[in-house]
N, C-alpha and C positions, 0 to 999 in steps of 0.2 A: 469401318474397323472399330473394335469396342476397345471401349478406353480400361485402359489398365487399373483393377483396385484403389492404388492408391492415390491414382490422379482423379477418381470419382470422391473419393472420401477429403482430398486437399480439396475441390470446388466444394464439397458440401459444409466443410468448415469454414470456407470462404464466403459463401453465403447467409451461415447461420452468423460471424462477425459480424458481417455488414447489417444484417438486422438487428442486431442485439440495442435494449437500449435499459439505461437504467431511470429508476423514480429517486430523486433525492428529495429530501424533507426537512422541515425545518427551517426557522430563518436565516440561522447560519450558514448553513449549509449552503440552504437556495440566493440568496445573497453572492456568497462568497462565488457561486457558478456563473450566476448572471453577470458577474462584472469579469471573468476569466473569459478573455478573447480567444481562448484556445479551443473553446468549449462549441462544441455544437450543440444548442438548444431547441427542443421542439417542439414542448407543451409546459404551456405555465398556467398553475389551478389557486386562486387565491382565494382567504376571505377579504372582505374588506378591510377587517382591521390590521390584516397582514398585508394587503399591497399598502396601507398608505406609513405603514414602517419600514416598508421598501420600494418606495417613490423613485429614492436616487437611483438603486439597482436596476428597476427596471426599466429606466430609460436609459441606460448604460447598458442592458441589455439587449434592446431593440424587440422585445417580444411582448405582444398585446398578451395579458392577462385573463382568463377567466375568472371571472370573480362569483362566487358558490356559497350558496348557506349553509354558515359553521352545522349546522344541524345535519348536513345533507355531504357533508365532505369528502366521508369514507366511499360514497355511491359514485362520486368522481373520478376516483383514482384506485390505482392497483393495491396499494402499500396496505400493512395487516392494522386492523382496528388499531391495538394496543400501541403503533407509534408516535410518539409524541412530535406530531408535525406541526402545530402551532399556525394551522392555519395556512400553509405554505406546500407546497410541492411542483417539481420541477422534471420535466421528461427528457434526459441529454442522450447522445454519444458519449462511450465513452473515451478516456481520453487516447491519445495516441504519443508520448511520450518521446517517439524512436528509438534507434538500437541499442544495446549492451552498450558499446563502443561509442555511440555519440555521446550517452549521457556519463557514463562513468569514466570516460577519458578524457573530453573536452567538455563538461557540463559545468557547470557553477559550483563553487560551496568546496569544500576540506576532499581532501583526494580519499574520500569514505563512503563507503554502502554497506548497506544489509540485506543478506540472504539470509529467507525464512522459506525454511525446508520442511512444507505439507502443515503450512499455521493457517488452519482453515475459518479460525473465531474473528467475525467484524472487528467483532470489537477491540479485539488483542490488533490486530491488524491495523485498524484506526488511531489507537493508542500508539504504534511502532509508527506510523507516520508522522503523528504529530514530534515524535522524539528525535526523527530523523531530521525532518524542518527544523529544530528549535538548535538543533549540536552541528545544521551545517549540511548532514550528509548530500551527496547525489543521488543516490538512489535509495529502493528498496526494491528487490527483486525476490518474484516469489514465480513456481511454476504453474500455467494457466490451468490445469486442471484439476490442480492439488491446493488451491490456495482462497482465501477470501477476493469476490469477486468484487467491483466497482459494484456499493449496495448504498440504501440510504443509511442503515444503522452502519456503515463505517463510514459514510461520509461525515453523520452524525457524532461521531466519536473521533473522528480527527479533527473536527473544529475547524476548517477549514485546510487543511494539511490537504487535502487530497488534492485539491486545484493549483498546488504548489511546488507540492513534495514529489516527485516522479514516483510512479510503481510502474515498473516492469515487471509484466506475466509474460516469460518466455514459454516456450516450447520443453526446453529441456533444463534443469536447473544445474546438472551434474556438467552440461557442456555450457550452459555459462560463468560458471564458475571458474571451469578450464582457460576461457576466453578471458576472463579477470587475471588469470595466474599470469597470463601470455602478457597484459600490460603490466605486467611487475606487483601487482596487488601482491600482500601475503594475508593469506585464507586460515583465519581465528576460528577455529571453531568451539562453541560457547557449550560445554559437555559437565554435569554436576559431577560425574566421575572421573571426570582430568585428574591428575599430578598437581602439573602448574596451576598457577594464580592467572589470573585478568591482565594484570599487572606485570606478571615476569614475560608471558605472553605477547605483549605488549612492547615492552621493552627489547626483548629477541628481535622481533621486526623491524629496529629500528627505524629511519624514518620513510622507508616506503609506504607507499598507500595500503590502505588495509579494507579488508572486506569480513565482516561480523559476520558468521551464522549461526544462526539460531532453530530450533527440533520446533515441532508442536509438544506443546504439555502431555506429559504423559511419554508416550514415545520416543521424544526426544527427537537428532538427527537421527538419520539413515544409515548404515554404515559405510557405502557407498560414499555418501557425502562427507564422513568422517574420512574417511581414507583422503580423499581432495584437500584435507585442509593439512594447513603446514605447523600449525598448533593448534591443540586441544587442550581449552583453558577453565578452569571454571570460575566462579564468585565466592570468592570465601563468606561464611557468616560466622557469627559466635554460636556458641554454644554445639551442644552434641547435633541437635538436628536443624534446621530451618532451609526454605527455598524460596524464591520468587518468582512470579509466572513470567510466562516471558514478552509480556511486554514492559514489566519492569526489570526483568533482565538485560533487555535491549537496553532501556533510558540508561542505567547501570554503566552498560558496554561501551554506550554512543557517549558518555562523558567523559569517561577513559577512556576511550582511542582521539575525542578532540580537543584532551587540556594536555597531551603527554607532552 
């Protein structure tokens, strides 16, 4: 009997997971991975003068090193000339964080997360996680098709944030967001053309858990995703014009929802 469309296309995305793997770079980066017990490591590419700045890592790792001449490093590995990898690079899984529900309900840190709705830049990406770690949050949750993936330049740009900070890529962002409302979350949604302030926003919600979201630049949210949220706030500035992108929007957000 032939298998039905969609259970050929769920095994084939089940397949291409299981293979996927990411290159991180840098010593931060690769440091911060090799000592993260959660991490599945599979190839380590070093110079020498980068494993013996990471001597401790890599025996807290448990993975033999290639060691490669700085001259010859790019021929080693996947990653684009121009990244500033210092010598370092690291072939993992990525990570596996678990559900909506395990991390935003029972997970560590301020009853806070962030939804970012189709923010596809590393780097904005890297920058939101490191903002997340530092104010506490649970999560950051973005949808796996629309969002910046596990890369070296956002591992690079979270500074270690990423082996710490959860990111959840769900499936669908509109029904996890749903599934945040169901545990009492109240759903901010961060809109330059709100009414409300951050703040009055904020304060409406009194002290239930809260859930950030945030548009990609340009775009903004979804309307879809607008509708889900139970305010729509923005960040006042001075003067007639000014904005921030949004991963200073987030840092912004994530300090006012966890000094309120």
């Amino acid at each position: 009997m032939k298998k039905p469309a969609w259970v050929i296309e769920k095994e084939r995305q089940k397949r291409a997971a299981a293979a996927e793997t990411v290159w991180l770079f840098g010593l931060h980066a690769v440091r911060d991975a090799l000592m993260n017990p959660a991490r599945e490591r599979l190839r380590l590419v070093l110079t020498k003068n980068a494993a013996d700045k990471l001597a401790e890592a890599i025996g807290a790792g448990g993975l033999e090193p290639e060691i490669v001449d700085p001259r010859k490093f790019d021929k080693h590995v996947p990653i684009a000339t121009d990244s500033v990898h210092q010598g370092a690079a690291l072939e993992v899984k990525p990570l596996n964080w678990g559900s909506v529900e395990e991390v935003c309900l029972m997970g560590q840190g301020a009853p806070l997360v962030v939804c970012l709705d189709r923010v596809t830049d590393p780097h904005n990406v890297g920058a939101i996680l490191r903002s997340a770690e530092v104010f506490g949050a649970r999560a950051v949750i973005a949808p796996a098709r629309h969002s910046a993936p596990e890369t070296g330049a956002l591992a690079k740009t979270a500074s270690g944030a990423l082996e710490r900070q959860p990111y959840l890529r769900v499936r669908n962002l509109a029904d996890a967001i749903e599934e945040l409302r169901a545990m009492g979350f109240q759903v901010i949604g961060l809109d330059g053309e709100a009414k409300m302030s951050l703040r009055d926003g904020l304060s409406a919600a009194g002290a239930a858990p809260i859930a950030l979201v945030l548009g990609a630049e340009g775009p903004g949210m979804r309307e879809k995703t607008k509708e889900l949220s139970d305010f729509l706030v923005k960040i006042p500035f001075a003067g007639e014009f000014g904005s921030l992108n949004v991963s200073n929007a987030a840092a912004v957000a994530l300090y006012a929802a966890s000094t309120r």
